[in-house]
N, C-alpha and C positions, 0 to 999 in steps of 0.2 A: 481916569473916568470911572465911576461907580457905576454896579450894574441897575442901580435905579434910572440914573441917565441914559445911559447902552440903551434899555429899554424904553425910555422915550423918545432918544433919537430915533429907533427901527420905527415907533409905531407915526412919529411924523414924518418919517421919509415914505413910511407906505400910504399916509393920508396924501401925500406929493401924487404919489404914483399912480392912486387911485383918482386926482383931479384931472392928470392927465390922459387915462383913461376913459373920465366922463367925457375930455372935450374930443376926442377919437370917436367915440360913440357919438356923440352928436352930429360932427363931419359925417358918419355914414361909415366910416373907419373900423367895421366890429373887429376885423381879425388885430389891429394897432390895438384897440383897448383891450382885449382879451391880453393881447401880453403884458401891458402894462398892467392891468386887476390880477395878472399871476402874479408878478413882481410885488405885488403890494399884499398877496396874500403868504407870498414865504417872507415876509418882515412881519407879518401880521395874523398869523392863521387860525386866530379866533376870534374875528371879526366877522360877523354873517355877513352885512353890510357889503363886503368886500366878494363872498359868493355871489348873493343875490348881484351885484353887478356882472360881476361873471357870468352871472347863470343868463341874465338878461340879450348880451355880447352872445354866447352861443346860439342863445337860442334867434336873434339875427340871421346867426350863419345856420341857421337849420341843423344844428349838432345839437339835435334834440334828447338823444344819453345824457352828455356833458351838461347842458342846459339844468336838466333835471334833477342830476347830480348835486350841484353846486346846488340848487332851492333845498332839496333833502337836509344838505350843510348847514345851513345858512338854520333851517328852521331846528335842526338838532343842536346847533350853538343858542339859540334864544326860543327857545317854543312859545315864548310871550311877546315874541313880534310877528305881528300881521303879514306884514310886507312879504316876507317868505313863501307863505302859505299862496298869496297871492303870485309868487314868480311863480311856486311849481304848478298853480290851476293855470298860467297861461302859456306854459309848455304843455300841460296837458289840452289843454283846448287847441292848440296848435296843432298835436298829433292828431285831431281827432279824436282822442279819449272822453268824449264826453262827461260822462260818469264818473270817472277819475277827479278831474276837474270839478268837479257841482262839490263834490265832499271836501276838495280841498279848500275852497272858495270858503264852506262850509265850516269846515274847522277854522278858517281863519276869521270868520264873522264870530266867531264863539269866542275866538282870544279876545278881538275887538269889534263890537257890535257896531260899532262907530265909523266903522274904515269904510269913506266914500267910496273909496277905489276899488272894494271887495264888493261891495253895493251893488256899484254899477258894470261889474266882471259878472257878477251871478245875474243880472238883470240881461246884459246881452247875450249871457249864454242858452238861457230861452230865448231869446231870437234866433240864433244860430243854429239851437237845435232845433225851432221850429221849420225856419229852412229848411238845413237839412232831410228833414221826412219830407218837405214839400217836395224834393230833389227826386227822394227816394222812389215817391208814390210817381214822381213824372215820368223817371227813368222805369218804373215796370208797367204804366200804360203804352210807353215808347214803346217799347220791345212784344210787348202785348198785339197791338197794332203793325207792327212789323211784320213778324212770322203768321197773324191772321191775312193781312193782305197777300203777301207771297202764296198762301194755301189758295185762297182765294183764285188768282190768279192764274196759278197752275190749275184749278178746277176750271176756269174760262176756257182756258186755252186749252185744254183736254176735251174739253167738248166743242170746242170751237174745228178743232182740226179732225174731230173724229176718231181719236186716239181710243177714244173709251175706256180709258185705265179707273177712270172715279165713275162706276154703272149705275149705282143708285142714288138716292137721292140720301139715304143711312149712310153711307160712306162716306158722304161726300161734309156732312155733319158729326161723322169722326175724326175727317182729317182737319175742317177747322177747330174742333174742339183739342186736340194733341196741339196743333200748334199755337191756340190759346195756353193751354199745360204750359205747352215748351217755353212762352213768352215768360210764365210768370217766374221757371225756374231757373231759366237764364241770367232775368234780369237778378234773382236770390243769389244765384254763385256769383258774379259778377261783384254784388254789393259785399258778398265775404271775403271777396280776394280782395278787393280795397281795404277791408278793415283788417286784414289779415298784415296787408304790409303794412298800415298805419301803426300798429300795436308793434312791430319791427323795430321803428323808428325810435322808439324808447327803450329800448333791449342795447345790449353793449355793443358794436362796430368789433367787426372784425378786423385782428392783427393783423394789417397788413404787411407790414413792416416788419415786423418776427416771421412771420409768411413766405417774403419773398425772400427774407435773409437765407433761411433755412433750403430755400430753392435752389438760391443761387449758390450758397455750399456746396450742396450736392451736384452742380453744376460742376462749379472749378474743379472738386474731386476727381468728377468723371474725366474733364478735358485731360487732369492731369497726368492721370492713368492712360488714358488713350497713346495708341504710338500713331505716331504723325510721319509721312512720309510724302515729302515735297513733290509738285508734278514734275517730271522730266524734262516737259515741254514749254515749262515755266521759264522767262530770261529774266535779265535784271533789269527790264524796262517796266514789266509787270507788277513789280512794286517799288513803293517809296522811300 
């Protein structure tokens, strides 16, 4: 067999692999097609084609690294195909990366002006981000109205019981205005720590597995080391 055939065998047994990959993906099957679109990417590993489904398949299973990765691939094998630029804005849009996404969309209407499907990715992603502030702006009247009624409250019932801890009537319009304050910056840390892990979500995953390998070395080390000394009052019914 000549290496020109070798290599067309490899690349139609990964067009094989990658069909049945598609049909995994479509059953719902991400993690089946993910290994099948690996199989077809070590026969084939200069086919974007072949990440972008990949990328697709993770980003399913919310392995949104992986997902990302694979569009990076995919668009630095062909940077004159659309498609690419389109998987990585819709893992970025998935993460929450707003912004990230609007450029990529963006770059990829530039390779092709043309791509329906980049069209209408950058079309609903102003709605998405219209949303989103709509969310934004709910959740810090929520909490606005929260911590003012609470103040509120505690001023009723301070005066209701005769507590008199809020005497005037300045005080009593400091302590709503703080917990106005407090509502607005609550709800602000709040919306940073969400975007704080969202922007996680795209950063590499931790070794787990080099991780606990490395534990558990030092694990058996120790046991091994250790001197063991049976109980006395142990019989042979006590073990198996």
């Amino acid at each position: 067999m000549t290496e020109g055939s070798s290599s067309t065998d490899r690349v139609s047994e990964a067009s094989s692999l990658k069909a049945k990959g598609n049909v995994f993906f479509r059953n719902g099957e991400y993690l089946e097609s993910v290994i099948e679109f690996t199989a077809a990417i070590e026969l084939d590993p200069t086919n974007p084609i072949m990440y972008s489904n990949r990328s697709s398949a993770f980003l399913k299973l919310r392995q949104y690294f992986y997902a990302l990765k694979d569009a990076e691939t995919a668009i630095s094998l062909n940077s004159k195909w659309s498609k690419g630029y389109y998987r990585k804005g819709q893992v970025e849009e998935a993460a929450e990366s707003y912004k990230r996404a609007r450029r990529s969309y963006e770059d990829g209407l530039r390779v092709n002006p043309h791509d329906v499907g980049l069209t209408k990715a950058l079309a609903n992603l102003d709605v998405v981000e219209a949303e989103m502030q709509r969310r934004k702006s709910f959740q810090k009247k929520k909490y606005i109205i929260l911590f003012t009624t609470m103040a509120s409250l505690i001023i009723a019932g301070d005066a209701h019981l005769g507590i008199r801890i809020v005497k005037d009537q300045l005080m009593r319009w400091i302590v709503v205005g703080f917990s106005f304050i407090f509502g607005i910056v609550f709800s602000r840390v709040r919306a940073n720590v969400h975007e704080s892990y969202m922007k996680r979500r795209l950063q590499p995953p931790k070794d787990l597995l080099k991780k606990l390998g490395s534990e558990a070395e030092s694990v058996i080390q120790a046991s091994s080391t250790a001197s063991y000394s049976p109980d006395e009052n142990t019989t042979s019914t006590d073990t198996k």
